[in-house]
Backbone bond lengths (Angstrom), bond angles and torsions (degrees), N, CA, C in turn:
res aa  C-N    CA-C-N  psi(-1)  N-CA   C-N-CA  omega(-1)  CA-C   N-CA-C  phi
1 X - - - 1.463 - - 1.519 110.14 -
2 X 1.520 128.59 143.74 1.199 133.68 178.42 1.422 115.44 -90.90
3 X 1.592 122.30 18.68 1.939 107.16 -157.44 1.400 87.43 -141.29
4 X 1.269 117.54 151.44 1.607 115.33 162.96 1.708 97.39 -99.80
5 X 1.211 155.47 -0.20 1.817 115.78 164.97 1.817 81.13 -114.16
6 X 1.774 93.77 122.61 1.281 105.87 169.46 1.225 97.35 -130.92
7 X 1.692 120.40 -179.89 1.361 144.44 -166.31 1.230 106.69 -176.87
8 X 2.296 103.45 163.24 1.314 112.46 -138.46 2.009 82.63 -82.50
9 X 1.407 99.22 154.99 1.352 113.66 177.40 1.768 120.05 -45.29
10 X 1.277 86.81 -38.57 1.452 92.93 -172.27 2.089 110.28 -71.39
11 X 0.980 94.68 -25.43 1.898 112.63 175.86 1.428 88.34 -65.58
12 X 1.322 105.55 -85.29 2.011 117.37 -179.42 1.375 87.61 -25.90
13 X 1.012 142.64 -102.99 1.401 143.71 -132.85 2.088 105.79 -62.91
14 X 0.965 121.30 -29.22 1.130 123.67 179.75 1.725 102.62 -84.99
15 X 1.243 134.52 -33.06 0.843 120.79 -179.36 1.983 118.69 -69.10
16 X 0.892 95.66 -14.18 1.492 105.44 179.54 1.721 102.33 -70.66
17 X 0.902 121.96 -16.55 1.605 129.64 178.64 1.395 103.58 82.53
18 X 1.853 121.08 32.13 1.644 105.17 -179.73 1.490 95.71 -93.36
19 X 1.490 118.89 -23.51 1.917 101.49 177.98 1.641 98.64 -178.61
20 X 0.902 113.02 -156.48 1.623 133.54 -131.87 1.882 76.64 -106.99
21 X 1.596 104.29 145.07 1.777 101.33 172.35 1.761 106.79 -67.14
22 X 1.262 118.62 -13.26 1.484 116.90 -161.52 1.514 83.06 -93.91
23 X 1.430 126.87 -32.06 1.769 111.11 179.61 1.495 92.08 -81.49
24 X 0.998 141.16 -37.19 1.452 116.15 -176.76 1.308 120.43 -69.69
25 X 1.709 122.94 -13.92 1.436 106.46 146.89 1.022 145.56 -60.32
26 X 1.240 101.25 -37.17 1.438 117.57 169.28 1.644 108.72 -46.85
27 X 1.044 99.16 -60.94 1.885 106.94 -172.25 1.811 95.49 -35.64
28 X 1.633 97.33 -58.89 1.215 110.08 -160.81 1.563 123.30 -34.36
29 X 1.849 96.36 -44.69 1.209 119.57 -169.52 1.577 107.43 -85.08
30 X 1.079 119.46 -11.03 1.422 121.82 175.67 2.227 120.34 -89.57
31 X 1.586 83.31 -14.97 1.431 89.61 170.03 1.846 108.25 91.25
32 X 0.975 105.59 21.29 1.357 129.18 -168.60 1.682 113.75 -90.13
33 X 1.309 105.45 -16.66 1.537 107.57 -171.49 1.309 111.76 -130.08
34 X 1.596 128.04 112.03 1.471 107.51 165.29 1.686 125.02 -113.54
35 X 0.706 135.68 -145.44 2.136 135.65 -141.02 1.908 90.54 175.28
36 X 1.277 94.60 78.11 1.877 103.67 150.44 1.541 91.48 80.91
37 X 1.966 110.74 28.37 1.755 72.17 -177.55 1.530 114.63 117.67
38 X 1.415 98.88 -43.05 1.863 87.91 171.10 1.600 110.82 -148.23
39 X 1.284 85.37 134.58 1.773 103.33 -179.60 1.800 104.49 -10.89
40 X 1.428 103.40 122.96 1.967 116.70 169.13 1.601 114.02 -73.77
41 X 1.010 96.82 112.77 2.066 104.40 169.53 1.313 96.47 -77.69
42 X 1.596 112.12 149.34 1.427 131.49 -178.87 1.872 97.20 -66.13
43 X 1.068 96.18 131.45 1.738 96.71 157.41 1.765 90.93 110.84
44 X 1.137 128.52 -39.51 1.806 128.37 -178.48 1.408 118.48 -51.27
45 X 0.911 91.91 156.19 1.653 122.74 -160.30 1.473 111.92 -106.01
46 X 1.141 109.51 116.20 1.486 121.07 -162.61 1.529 111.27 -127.13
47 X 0.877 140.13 149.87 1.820 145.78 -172.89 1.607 90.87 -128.76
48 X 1.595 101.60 172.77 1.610 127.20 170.58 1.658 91.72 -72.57
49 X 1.065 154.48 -55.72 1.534 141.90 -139.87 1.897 80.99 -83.69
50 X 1.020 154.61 -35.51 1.684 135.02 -166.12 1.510 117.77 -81.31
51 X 0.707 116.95 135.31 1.889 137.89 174.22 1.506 104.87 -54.97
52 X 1.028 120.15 86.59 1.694 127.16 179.82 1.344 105.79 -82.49
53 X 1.440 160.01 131.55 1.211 158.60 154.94 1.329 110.21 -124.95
54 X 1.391 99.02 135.76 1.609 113.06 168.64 1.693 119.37 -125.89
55 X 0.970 113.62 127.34 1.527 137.30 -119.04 1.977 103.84 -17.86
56 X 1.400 88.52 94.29 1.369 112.22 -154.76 1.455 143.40 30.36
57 X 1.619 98.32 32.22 1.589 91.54 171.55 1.675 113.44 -117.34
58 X 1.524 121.28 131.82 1.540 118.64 177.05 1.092 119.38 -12.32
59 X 1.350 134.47 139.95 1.455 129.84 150.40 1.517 101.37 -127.70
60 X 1.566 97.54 153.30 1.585 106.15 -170.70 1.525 96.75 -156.69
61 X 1.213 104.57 121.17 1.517 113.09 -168.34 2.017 94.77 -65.93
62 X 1.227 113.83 161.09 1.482 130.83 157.92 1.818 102.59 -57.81
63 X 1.062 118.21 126.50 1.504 146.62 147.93 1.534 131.50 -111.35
64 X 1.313 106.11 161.88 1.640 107.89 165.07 1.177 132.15 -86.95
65 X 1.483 90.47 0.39 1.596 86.22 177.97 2.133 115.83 -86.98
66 X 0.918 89.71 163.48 1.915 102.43 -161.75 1.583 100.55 -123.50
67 X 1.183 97.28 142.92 1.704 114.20 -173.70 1.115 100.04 -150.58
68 X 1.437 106.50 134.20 1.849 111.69 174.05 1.457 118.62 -159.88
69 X 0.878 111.70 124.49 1.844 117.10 172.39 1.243 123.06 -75.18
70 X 1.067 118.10 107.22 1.473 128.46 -179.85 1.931 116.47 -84.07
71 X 1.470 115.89 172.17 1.330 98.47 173.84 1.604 89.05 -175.61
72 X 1.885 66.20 93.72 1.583 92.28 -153.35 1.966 98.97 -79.11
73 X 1.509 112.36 153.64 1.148 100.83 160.20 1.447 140.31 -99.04
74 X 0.990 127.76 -163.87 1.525 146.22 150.85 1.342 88.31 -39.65
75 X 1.897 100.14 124.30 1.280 113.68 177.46 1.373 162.08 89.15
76 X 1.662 86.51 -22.20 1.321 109.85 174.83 2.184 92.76 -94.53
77 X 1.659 94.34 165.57 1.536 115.28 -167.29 1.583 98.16 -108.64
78 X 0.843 131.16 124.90 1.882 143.17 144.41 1.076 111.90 -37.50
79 X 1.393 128.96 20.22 1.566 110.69 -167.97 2.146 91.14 -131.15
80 X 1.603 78.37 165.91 1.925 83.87 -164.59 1.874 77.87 -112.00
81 X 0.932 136.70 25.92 1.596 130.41 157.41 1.607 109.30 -82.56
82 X 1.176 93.81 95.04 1.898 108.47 164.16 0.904 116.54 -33.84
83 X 1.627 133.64 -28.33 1.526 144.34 -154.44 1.898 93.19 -87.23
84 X 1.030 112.71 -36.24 1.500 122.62 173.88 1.693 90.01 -55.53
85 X 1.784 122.55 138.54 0.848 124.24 148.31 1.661 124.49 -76.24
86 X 1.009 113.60 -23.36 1.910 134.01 171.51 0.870 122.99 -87.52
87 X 1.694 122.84 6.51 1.472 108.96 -178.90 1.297 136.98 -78.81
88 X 0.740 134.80 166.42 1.963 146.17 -146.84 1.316 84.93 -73.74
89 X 1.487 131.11 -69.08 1.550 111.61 -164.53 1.278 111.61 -75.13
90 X 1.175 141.23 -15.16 1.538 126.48 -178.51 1.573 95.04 -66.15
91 X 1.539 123.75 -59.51 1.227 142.75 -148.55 2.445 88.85 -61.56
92 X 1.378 103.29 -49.04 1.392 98.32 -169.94 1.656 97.41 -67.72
93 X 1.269 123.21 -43.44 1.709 114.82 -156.07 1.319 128.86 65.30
94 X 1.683 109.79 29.91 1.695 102.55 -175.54 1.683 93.77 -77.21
95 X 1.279 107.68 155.30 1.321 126.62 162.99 1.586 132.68 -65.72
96 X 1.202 75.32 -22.21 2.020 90.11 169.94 1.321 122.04 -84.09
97 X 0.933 146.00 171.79 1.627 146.57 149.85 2.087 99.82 -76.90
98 X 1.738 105.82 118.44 1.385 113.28 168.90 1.722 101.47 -134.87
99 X 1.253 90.95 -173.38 2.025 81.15 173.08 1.621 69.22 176.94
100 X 1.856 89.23 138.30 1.271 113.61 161.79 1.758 142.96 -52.70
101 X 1.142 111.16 135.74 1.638 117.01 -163.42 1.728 95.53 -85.87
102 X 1.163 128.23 106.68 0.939 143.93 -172.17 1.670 108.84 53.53
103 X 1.605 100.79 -143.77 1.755 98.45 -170.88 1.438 120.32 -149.26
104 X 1.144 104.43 154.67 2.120 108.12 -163.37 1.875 84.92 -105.87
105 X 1.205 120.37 136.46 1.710 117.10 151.31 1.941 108.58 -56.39
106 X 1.491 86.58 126.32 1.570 92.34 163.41 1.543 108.25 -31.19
107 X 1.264 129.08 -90.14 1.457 139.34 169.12 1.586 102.17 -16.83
108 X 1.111 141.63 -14.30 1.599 136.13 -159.71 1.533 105.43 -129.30
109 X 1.419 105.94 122.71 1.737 116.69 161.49 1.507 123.60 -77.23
110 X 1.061 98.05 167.72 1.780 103.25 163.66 1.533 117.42 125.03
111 X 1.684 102.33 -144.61 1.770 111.88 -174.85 1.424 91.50 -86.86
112 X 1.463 88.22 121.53 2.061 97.67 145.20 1.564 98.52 -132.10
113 X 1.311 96.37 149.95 1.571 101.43 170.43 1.936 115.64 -99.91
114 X 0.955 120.04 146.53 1.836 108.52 176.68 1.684 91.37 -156.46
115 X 1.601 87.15 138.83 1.146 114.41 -160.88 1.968 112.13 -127.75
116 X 1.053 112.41 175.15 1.755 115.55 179.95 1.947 94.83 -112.47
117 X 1.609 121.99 -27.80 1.275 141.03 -165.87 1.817 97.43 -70.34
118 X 1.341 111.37 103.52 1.585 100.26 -158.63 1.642 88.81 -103.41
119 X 1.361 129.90 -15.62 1.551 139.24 171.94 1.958 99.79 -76.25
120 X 0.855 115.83 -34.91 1.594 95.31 172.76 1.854 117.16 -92.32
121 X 0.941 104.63 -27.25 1.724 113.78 154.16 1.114 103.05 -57.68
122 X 1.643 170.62 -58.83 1.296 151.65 -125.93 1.470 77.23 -117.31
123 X 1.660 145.18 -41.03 1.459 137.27 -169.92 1.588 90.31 -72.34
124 X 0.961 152.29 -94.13 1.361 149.49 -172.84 1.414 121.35 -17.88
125 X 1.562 116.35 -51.00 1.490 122.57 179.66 1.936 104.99 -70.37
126 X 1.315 94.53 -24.07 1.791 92.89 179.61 1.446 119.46 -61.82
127 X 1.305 99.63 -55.47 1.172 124.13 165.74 1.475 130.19 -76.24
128 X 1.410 117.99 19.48 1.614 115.03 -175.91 1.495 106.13 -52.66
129 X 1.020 129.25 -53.16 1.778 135.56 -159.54 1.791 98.77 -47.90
130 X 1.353 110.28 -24.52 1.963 111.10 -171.73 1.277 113.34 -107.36
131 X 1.417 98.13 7.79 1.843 90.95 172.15 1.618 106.82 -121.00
132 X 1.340 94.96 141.11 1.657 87.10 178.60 1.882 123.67 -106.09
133 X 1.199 96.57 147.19 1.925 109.99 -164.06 1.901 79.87 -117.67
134 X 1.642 96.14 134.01 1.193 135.43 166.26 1.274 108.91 -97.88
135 X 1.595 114.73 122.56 1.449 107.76 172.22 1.677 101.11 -130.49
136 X 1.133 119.97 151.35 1.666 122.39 157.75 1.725 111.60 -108.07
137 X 1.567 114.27 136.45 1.305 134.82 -159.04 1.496 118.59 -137.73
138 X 1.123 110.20 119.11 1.567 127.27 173.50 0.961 108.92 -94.01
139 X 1.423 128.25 115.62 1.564 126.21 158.58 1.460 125.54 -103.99
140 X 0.982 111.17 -171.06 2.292 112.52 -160.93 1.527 103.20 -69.84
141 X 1.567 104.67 -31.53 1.705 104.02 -167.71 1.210 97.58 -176.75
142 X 1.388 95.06 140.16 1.696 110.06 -175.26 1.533 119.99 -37.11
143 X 1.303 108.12 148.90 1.703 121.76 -177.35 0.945 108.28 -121.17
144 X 1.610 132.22 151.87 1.295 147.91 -167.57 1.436 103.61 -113.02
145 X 1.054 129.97 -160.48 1.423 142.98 -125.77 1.717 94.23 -128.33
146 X 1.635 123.08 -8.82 1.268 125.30 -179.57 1.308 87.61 -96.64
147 X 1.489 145.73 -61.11 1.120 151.16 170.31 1.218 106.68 -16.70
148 X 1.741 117.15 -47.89 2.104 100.17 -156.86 1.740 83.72 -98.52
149 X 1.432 128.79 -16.27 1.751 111.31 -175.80 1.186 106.87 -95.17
150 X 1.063 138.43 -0.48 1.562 143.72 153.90 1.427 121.56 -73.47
151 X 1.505 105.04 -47.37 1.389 113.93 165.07 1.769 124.97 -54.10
152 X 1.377 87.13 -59.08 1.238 105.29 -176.34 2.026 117.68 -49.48
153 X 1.753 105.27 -54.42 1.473 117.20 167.18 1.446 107.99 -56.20
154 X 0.870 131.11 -30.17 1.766 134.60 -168.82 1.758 115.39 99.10
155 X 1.235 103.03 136.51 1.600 130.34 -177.89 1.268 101.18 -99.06
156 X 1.289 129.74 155.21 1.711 147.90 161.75 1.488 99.63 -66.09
157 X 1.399 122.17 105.88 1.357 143.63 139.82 1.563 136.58 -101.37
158 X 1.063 126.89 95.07 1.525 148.68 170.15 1.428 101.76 70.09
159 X 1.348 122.70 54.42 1.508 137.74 178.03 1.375 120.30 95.29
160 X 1.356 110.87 19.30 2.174 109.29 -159.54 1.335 84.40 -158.25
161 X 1.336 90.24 159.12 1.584 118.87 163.31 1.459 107.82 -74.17
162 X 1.703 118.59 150.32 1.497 95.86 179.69 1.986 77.85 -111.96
163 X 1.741 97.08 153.38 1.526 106.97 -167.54 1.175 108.22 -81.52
164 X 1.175 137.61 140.72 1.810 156.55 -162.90 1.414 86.81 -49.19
165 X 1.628 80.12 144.88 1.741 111.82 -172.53 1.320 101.66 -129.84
166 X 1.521 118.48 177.57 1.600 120.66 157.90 1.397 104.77 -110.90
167 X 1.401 88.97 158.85 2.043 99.17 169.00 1.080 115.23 -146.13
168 X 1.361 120.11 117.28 1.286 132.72 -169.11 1.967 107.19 -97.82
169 X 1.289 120.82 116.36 1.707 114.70 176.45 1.537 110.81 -63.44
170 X 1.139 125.71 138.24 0.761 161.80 177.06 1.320 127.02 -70.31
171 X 1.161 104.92 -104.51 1.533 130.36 125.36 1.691 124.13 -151.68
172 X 1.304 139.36 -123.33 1.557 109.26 -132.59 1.442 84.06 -100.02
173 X 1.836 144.88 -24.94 0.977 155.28 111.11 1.123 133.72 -13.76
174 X 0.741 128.50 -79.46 1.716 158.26 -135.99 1.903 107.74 -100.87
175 X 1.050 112.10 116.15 2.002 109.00 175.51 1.675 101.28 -136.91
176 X 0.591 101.05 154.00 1.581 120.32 157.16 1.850 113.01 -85.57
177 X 1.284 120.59 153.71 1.410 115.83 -176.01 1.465 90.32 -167.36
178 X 1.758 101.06 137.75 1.647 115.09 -160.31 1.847 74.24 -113.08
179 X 1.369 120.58 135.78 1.467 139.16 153.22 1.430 110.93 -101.03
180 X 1.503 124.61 150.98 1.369 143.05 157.04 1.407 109.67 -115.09
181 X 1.441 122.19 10.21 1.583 129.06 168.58 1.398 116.77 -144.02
182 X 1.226 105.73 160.37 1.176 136.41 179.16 1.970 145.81 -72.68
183 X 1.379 98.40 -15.60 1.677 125.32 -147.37 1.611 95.43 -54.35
184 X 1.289 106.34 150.95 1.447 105.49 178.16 1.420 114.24 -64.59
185 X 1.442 113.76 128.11 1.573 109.83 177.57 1.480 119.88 80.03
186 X 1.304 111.36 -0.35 1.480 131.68 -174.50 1.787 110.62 -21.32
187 X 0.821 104.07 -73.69 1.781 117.90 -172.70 1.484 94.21 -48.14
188 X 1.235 113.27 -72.19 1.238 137.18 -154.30 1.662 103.40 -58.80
189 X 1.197 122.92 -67.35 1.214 121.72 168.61 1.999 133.65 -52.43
190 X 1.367 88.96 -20.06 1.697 117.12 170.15 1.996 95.73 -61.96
191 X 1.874 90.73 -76.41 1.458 73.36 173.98 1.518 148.77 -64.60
192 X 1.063 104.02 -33.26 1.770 108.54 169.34 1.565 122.92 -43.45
193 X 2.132 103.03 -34.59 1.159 103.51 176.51 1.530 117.46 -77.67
194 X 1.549 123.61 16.63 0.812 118.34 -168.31 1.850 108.94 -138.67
195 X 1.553 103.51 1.20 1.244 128.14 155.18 1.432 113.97 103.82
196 X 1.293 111.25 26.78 1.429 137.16 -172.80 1.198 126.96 -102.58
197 X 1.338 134.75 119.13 1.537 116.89 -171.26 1.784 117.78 -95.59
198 X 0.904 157.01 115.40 1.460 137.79 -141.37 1.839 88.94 -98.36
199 X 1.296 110.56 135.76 1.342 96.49 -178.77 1.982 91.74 -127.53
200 X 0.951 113.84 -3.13 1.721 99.66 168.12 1.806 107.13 -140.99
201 X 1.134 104.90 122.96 1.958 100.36 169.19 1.336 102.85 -136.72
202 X 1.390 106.27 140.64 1.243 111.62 -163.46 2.148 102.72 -154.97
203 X 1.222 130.46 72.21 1.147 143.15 146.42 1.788 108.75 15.19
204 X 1.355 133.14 109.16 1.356 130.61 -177.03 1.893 89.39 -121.49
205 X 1.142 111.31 13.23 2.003 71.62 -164.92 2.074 83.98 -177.94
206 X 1.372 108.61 131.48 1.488 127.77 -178.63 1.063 107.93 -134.91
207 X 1.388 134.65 79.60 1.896 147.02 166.20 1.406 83.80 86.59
208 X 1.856 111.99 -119.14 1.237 102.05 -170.19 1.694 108.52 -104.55
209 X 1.490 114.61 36.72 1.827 109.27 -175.25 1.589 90.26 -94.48
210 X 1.249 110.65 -171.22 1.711 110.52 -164.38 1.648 81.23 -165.23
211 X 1.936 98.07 131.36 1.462 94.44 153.81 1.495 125.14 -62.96
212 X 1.469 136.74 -24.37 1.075 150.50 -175.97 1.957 99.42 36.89
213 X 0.867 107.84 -134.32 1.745 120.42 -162.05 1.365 108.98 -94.80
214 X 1.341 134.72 17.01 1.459 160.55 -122.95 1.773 76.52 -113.40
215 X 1.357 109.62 102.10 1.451 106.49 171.41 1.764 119.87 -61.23
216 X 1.736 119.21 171.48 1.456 103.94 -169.46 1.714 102.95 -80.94
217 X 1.550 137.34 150.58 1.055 138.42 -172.72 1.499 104.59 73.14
218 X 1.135 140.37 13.12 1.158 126.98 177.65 1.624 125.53 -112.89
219 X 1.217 130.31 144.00 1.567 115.30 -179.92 1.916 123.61 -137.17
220 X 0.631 126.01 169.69 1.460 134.49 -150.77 1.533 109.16 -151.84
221 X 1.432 121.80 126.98 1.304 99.77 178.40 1.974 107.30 -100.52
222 X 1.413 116.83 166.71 1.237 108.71 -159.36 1.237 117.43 -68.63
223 X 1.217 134.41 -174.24 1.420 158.60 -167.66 1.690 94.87 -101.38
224 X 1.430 110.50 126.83 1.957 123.23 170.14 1.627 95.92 -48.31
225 X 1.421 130.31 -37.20 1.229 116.66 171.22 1.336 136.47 -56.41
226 X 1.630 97.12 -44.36 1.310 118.22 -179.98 1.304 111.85 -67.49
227 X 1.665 132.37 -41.37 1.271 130.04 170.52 1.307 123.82 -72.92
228 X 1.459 117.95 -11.91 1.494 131.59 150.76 1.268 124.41 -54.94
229 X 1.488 121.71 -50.11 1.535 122.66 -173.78 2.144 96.12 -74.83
230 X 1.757 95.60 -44.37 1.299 93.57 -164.32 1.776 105.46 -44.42
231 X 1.158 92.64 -59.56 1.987 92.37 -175.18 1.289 123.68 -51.41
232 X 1.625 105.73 -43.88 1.456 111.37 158.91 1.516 120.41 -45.18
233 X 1.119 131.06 -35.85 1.266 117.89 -149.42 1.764 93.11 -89.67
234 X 1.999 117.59 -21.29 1.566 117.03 -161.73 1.426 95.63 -108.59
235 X 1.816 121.38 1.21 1.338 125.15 -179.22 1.948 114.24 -48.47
């Protein structure tokens, strides 16, 4: 097992709300459940970091912790300072205490994720350079084909190379661009160095979350899947 506070399988598995600890023996005893991979013996000891499946689908006990995708707009601030009239939590109104997983430019729409989980926020920000952020981008006037292989190899941003990206066309405006970093102003300053003015950015995609159909101002908290791969991926 990878976690120090663990518990007996049959608890783990009931706490997820799929059944009763006496039906999760049962499962147990039927060969129905495994732990990282291999069939669970009644009585084992299981933590949040192990892969629980019951006849192969995730289980993830109920927690307090809160996850939600926002899609945020034009205007609103990333910051949990009240003193901001625009800030992200006044503008959401959750009832809980959350604070955003990194940060959108005022000027910039889209996916942010914000969370109450302040140990997977400091694993994520450590690691920004290995996760990749999807953005879609409008610029002033069409770009050619020096534009996306210049982009793509990396341009001089605030003393550094920024490290190879993808760019997907769009159309004669408009691309998509996959990042593995973070830099302030990143996109935006990419294009200018390349004589481009970015006049719309707007965030579609955070590791594996997806803006999908997520109207603007609106938020959703994630899918047990989605917080599965997410942890997996900063485990």
């Amino acid at each position: 097992m990878s976690g120090t506070d663990t518990s007996r399988i049959n608890k783990y598995i009931a706490s997820s709300g799929l059944c009763s600890r006496r039906e999760a023996d049962k499962l147990i005893a039927e060969g129905r459940v495994t732990v990282n991979g291999i069939t669970a013996e009644s009585g084992m000891q299981v933590c949040e970091d192990d892969v629980v499946l019951v006849d192969g689908k995730n289980i993830i006990p109920e927690t307090n912790d809160i996850y939600i995708a926002f899609n945020k707009p034009l205007g609103v601030t990333c910051t949990t300072d009240s003193r901001d009239p625009s800030n992200i939590i006044d503008y959401i109104g959750y009832p809980e205490r959350i604070f955003p997983i990194g940060r959108l430019d005022k000027n910039s729409s889209g996916l942010i994720l914000l969370t109450n989980d302040g140990s997977i926020v400091n694993t994520l920000l450590r690691a920004e350079n290995n996760h990749e952020k999807e953005y879609q981008v409008t610029v002033d006037r069409p770009y050619d084909d020096k534009f996306v292989n210049e982009m793509q190899s990396g341009v001089p941003v605030l003393g550094q190379i920024t490290l190879p990206c993808k760019i997907s066309k769009v159309s004669a405006r408009v691309f998509k661009i996959i990042l593995h970093q973070g830099l302030n102003r990143q996109i935006r300053r990419m294009c200018e160095y390349e004589g481009y003015k970015v006049v719309k950015l707007r965030r579609i995609r955070f590791m594996n979350i997806t803006l999908g159909t997520l109207g603007t101002g609106q938020w959703r908290y994630l899918t047990a899947k989605e917080i599965t791969e997410l942890k997996s991926a900063v485990s």
